[in-house]
C-alpha positions as CSV (number, residue, x, y, z in Angstrom):
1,X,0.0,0.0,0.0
2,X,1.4,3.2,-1.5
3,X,1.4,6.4,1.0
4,X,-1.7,7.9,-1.3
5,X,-3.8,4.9,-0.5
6,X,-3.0,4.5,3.2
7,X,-3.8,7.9,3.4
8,X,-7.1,7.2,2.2
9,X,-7.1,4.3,4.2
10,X,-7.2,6.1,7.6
11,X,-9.4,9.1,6.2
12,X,-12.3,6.5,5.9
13,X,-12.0,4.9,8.7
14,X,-11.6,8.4,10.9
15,X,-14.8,9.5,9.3
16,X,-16.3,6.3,10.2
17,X,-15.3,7.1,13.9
18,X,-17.1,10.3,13.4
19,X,-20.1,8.9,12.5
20,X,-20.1,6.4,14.6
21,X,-19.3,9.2,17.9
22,X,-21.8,11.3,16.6
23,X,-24.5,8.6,16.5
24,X,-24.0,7.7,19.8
25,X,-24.0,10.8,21.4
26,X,-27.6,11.8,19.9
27,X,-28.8,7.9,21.0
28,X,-27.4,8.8,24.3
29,X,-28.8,11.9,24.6
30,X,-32.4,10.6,23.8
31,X,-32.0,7.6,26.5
32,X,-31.0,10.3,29.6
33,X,-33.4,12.8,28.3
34,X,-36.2,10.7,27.8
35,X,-35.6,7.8,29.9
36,X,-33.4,8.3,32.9
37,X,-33.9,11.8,34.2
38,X,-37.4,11.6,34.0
39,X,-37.0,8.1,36.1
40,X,-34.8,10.2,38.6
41,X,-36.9,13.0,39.1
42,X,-39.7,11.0,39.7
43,X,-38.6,7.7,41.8
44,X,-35.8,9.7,43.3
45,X,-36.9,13.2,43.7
46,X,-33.6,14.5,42.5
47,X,-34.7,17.3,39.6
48,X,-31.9,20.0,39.7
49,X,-30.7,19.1,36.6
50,X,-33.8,19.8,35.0
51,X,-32.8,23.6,35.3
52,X,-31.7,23.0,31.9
53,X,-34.3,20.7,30.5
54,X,-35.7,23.7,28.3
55,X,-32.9,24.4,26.4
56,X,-31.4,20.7,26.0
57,X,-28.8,20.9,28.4
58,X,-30.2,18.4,31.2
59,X,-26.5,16.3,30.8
60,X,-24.6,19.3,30.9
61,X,-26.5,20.8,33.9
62,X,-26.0,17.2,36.0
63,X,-22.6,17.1,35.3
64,X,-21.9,20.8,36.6
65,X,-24.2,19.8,39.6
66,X,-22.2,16.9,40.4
67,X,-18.9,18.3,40.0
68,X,-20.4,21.3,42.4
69,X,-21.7,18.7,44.8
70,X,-18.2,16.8,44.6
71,X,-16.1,20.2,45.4
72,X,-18.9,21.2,48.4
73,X,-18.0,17.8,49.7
74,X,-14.1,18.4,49.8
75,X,-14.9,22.2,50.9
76,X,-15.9,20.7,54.0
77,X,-12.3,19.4,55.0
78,X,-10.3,22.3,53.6
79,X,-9.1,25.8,56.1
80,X,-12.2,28.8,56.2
81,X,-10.3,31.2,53.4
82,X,-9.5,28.4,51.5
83,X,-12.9,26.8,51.7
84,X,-14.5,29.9,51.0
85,X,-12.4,30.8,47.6
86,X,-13.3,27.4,46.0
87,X,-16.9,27.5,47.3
88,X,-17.5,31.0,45.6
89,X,-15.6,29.7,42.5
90,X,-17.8,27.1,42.3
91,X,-20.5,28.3,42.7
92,X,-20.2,31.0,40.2
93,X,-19.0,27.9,38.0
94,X,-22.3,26.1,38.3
95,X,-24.6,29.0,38.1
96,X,-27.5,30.6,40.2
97,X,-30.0,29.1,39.1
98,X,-28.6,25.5,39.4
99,X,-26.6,26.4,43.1
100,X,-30.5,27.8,43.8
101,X,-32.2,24.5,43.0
102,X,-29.6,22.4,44.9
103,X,-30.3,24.5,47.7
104,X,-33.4,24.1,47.8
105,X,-33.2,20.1,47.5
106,X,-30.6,19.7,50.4
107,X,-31.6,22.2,53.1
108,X,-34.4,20.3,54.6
109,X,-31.5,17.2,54.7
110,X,-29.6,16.1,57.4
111,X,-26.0,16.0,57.4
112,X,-25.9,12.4,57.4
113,X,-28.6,12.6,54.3
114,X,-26.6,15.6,52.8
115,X,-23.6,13.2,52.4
116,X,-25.4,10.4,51.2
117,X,-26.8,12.8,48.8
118,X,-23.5,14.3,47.5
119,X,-21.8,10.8,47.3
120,X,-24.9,9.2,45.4
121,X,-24.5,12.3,42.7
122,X,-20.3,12.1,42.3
123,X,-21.2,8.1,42.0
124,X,-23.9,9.0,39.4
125,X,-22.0,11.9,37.8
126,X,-19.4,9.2,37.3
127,X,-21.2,6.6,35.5
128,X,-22.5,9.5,33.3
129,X,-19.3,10.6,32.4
130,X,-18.1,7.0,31.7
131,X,-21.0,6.4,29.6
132,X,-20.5,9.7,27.2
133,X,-17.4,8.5,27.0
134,X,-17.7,5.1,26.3
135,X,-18.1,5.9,22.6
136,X,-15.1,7.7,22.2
137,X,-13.1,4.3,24.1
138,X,-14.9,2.0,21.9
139,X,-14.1,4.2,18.5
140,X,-10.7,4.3,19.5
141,X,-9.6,0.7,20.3
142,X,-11.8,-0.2,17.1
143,X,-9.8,2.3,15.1
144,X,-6.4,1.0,16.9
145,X,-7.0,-2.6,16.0
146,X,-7.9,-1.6,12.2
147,X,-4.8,-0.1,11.8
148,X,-2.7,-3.0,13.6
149,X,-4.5,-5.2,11.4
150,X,-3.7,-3.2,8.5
151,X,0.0,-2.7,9.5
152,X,0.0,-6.7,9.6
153,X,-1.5,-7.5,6.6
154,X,0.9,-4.7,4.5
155,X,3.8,-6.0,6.4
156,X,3.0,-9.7,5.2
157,X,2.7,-8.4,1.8
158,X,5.3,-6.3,1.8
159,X,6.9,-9.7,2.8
160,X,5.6,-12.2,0.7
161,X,6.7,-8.9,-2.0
162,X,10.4,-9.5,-0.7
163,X,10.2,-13.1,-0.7
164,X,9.1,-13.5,-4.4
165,X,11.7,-10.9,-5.2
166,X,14.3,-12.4,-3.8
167,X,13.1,-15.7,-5.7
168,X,13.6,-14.2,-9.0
169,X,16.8,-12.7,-8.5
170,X,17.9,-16.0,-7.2
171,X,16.8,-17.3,-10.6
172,X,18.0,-14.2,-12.5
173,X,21.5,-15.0,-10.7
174,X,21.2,-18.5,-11.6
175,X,20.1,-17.7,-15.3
176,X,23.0,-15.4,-15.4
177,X,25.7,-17.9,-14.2
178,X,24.6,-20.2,-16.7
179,X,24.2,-17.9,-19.6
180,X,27.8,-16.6,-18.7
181,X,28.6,-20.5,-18.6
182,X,27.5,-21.1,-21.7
183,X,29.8,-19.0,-23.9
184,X,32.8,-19.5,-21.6
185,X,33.4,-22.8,-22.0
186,X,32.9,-22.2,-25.8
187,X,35.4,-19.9,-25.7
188,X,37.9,-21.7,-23.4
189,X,37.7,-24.9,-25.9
190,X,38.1,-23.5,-28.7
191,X,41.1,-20.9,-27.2
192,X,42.2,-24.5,-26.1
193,X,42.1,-26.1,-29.4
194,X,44.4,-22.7,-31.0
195,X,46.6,-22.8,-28.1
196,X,47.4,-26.4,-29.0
197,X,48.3,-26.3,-32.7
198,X,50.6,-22.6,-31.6
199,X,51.9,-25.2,-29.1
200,X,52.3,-28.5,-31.5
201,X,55.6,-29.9,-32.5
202,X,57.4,-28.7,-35.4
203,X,58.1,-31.9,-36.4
204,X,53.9,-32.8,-36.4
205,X,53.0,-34.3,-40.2
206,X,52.4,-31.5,-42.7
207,X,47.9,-31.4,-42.9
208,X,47.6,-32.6,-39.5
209,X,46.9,-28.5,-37.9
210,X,44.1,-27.0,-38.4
211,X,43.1,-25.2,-41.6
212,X,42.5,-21.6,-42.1
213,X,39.1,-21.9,-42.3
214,X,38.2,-23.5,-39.4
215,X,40.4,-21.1,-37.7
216,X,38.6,-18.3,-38.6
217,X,35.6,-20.1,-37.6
218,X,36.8,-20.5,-34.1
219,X,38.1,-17.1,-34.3
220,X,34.8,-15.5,-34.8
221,X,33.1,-18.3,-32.5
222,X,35.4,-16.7,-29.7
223,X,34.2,-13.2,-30.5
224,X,30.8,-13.2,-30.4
225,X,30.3,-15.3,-27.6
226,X,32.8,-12.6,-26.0
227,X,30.5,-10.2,-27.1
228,X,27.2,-11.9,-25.7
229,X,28.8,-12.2,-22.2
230,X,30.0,-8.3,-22.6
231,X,26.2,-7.0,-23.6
232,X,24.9,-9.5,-20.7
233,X,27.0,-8.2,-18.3
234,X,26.3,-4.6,-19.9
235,X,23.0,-5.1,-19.1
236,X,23.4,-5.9,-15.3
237,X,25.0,-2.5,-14.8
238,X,22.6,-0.4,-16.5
239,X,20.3,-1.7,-14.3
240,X,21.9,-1.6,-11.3
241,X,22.7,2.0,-12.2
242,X,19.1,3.3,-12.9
243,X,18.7,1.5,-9.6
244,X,21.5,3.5,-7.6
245,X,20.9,6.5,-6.0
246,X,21.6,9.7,-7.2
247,X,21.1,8.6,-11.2
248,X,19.6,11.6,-12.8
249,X,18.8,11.4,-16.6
250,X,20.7,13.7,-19.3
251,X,17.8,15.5,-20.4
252,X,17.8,17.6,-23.5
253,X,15.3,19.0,-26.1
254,X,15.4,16.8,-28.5
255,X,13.0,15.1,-32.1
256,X,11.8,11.9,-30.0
257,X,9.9,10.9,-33.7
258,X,13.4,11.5,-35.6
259,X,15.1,9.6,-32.5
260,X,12.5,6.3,-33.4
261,X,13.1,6.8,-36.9
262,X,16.9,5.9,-36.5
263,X,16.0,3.3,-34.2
264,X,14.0,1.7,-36.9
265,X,16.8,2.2,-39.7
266,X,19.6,0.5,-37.5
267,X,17.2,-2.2,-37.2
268,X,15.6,-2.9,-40.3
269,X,18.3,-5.1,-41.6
270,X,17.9,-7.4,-38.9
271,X,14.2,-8.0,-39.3
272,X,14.6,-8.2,-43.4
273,X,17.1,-11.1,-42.6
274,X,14.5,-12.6,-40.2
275,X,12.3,-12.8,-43.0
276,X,9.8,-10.4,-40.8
277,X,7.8,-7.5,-41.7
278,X,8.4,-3.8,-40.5
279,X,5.6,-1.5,-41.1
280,X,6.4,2.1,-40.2
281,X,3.7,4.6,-39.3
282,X,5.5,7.2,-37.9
283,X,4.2,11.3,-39.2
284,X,5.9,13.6,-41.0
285,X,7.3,16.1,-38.7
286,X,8.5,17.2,-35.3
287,X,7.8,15.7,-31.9
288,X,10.4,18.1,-29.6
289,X,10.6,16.6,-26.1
290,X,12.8,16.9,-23.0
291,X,14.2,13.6,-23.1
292,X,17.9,11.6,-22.2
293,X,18.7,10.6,-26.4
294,X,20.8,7.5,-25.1
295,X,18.2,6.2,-22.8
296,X,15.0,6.7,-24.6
297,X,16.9,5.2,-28.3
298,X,17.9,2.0,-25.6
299,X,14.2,1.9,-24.5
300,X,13.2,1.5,-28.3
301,X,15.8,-0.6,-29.4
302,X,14.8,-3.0,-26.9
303,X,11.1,-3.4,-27.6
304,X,12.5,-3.9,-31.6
305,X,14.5,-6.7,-30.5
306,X,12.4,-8.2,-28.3
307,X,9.8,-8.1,-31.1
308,X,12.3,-9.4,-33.3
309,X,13.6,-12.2,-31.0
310,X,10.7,-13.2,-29.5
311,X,8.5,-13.8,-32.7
312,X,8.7,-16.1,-35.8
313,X,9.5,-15.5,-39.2
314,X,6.6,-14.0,-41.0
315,X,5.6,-12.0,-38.3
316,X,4.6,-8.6,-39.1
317,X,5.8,-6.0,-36.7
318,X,4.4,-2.2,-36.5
319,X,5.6,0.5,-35.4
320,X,4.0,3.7,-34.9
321,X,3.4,7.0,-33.1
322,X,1.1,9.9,-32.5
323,X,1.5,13.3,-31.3
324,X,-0.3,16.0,-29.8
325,X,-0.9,18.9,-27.5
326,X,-1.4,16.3,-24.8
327,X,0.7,13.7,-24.9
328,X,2.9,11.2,-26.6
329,X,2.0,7.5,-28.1
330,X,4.5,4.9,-29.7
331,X,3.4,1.7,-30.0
332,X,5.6,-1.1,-30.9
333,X,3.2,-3.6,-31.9
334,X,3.1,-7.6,-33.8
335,X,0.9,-10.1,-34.6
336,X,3.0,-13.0,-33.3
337,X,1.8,-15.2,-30.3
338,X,0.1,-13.9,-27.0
339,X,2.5,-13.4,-24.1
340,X,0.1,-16.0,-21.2
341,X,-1.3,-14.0,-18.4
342,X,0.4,-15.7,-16.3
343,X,3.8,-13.6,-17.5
344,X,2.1,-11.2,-18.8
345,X,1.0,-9.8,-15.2
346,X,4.4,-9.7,-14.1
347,X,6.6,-8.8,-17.3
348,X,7.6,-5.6,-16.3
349,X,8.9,-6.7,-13.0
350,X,13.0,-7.5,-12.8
351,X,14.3,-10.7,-13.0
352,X,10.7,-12.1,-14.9
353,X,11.3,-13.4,-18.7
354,X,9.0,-13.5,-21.6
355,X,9.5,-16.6,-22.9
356,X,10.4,-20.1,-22.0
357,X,12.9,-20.6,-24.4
358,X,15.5,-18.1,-23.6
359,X,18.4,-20.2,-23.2
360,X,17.9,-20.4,-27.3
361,X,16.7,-17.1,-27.8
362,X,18.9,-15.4,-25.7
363,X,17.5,-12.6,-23.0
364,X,18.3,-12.1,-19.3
365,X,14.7,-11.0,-18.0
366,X,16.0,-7.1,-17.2
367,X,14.9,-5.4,-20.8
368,X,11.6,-4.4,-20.4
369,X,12.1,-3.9,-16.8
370,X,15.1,-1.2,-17.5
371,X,12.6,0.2,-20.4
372,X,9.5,0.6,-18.1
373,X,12.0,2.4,-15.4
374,X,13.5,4.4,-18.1
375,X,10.2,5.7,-19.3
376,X,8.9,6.3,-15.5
377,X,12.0,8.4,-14.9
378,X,10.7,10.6,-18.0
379,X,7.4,11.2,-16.6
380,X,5.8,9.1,-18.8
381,X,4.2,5.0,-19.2
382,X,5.0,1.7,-20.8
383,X,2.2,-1.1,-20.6
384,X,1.2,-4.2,-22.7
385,X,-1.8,-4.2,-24.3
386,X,-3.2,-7.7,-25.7
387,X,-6.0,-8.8,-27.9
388,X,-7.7,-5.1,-28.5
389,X,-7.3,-5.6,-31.8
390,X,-7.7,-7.6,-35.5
391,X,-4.2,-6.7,-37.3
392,X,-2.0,-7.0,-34.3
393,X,-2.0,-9.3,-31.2
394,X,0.1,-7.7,-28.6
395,X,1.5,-3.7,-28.2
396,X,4.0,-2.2,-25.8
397,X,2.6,1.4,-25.6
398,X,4.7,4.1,-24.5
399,X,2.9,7.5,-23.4
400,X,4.5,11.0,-22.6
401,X,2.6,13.5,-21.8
402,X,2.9,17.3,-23.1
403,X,5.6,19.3,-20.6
């Protein structure tokens, strides 16, 4: 749970306490005016309080009564001038009107009654109090436990989050190792196999080394699975780099459509020799944006070859863009096979590949991941969109909006 939505999260359930507070105030204050003052003023003959029955303060009115009662009764121990500051105090606190009435009820009593009469109000004053606040104790441990619970459940997610994390880059790391596996021990034989006819005997029989041909062969063998370990590991650190702290992008004003189009034109040899169809739809004129040229042609050239890798021959690919005063829409889109759900929900993520073949195809599971974070770090949006559509099966849509 994002900050936005647990800031939501305890808005509605604070307004939920109000409601709830509020509710049980006014039920409250129906049962004491209806039910239980009426009950004391006629089964107990206590009616001072009803001084403010008129005007709706009956609660308010017992609660200054018994508070006045409760200081009269510690009056009684306390010095003369001390006695007399907090009687007057008092009694200006509580009002004439209600002092008056109290008067009234208590002069006829004895001392012995007087008491009993004072200690029976603090007592009921008491269990008023407790009972106006009860609402307020209830909303509170109900709001307490919703947000422990809450805390909990984010907490588990957050590590069941960090547990399937750390799966995947256990498996990225494992991919890795053998992917770097692979091409070593292609290299090392055949480095071997050179190092042994440099190394042979003079005297060896004339045709028994290897010809030129096959040592070019080897030659170029060792190169280009040097290469493939060099853009795998390549990879690695640009993500780990847009992942580092402190990475800003080089931003500059720059033709984002003229930026695709060489994107398209370094790559259109590749998909001729796949035998696949590239269909351009990209306008006529300028698009200027604020964007990093290195990062945003790497974000393109990675949806191409992972159109181009990840398809058959025969498979059409399109590629086009729109732009407005709002915002800005590529779409990088073919009508090869459906990516399953089940990858498709989580293709974006690190460490998640697109394909079960990639020890043939090639791919480390980081592309698409380092193209959504490139794009987020512009502002902008990369999805997948799948099935909207008769020509095409699958798109990855970028969006930038107008600066």
């Amino acid at each position: 749970m994002n900050t936005v939505e647990w800031k939501k999260f305890l808005i509605r359930r604070f307004l939920l306490i109000l409601v709830f507070v509020s509710l049980s105030e006014e039920l409250l204050n129906v049962i004491y005016e209806q039910i239980v003052f009426p009950w004391m003023s006629q089964s107990l003959h206590i009616d001072f309080f009803t001084a403010g029955m008129e005007n709706g303060q009956s609660i308010d009115a017992l609660l200054r009564g018994g508070v006045y009662l409760a200081v009269m009764g510690v009056c009684n121990q306390l010095p003369d001038v001390a006695e007399f500051a907090l009687r007057s105090f008092s009694e200006k606190w509580a009002g004439n009107v209600l002092t008056g009435r109290i008067s009234d009820q208590t002069m006829q009593m004895t001392p012995v009654q007087r008491n009993f009469f004072i200690l029976g109000m603090i007592a009921i004053t008491i269990l008023i109090l407790f009972t106006l606040l009860l609402p307020y104790v209830i909303a509170a441990f109900w709001f307490g436990q919703t947000v422990s619970v809450q805390i909990k459940r984010m907490e588990e997610e957050e590590r069941q989050r960090k547990a399937e994390y750390d799966s995947r880059r256990n498996l990225l790391l494992s991919d890795v190792a053998h992917d770097l596996k692979t091409p070593m021990t292609t290299v090392a034989g055949y480095a071997k196999v050179l190092l042994e006819e440099v190394g042979s005997s003079p005297y060896a029989e004339e045709g028994s080394g290897i010809c030129e041909k096959k040592r070019q062969e080897y030659l170029e063998t060792i190169y280009n699975k040097s290469m493939q370990m060099s853009g795998l590991l390549n990879l690695l650190f640009e993500y780990v780099k847009l992942e580092s702290e402190g990475f800003e992008l080089n931003r500059t004003e720059s033709d984002v459509l003229e930026l695709i189009r060489e994107c398209v034109a370094g790559l259109y040899m590749d998909f001729e020799e796949k035998e696949m169809e590239m269909i351009v739809l990209i306008p006529e004129e300028t698009c200027i944006r604020k964007v990093d040229r290195v990062q945003f042609q790497r974000v393109i050239n990675n949806l191409l070859n992972n159109a181009l890798r990840h398809n058959s021959p025969g498979t059409r690919v399109w590629v086009k863009a729109r732009a407005d005063d709002d915002e800005l829409v590529i779409r990088i889109c073919d009508n090869g096979a459906v990516i399953p759900p089940e990858i498709a929900a989580y293709i974006f993520e690190p460490f998640v590949l697109g394909d079960e073949s990639r020890h043939s195809k090639g791919g480390s599971g980081l592309g698409l991941s380092i193209a959504r974070k490139v794009i987020t770090m512009h502002g902008g949006m990369l999805t997948l969109e799948q099935g909207e559509w008769e020509e095409y099966t699958k798109a990855f849509v970028i969006r930038l909006a107008a600066e």
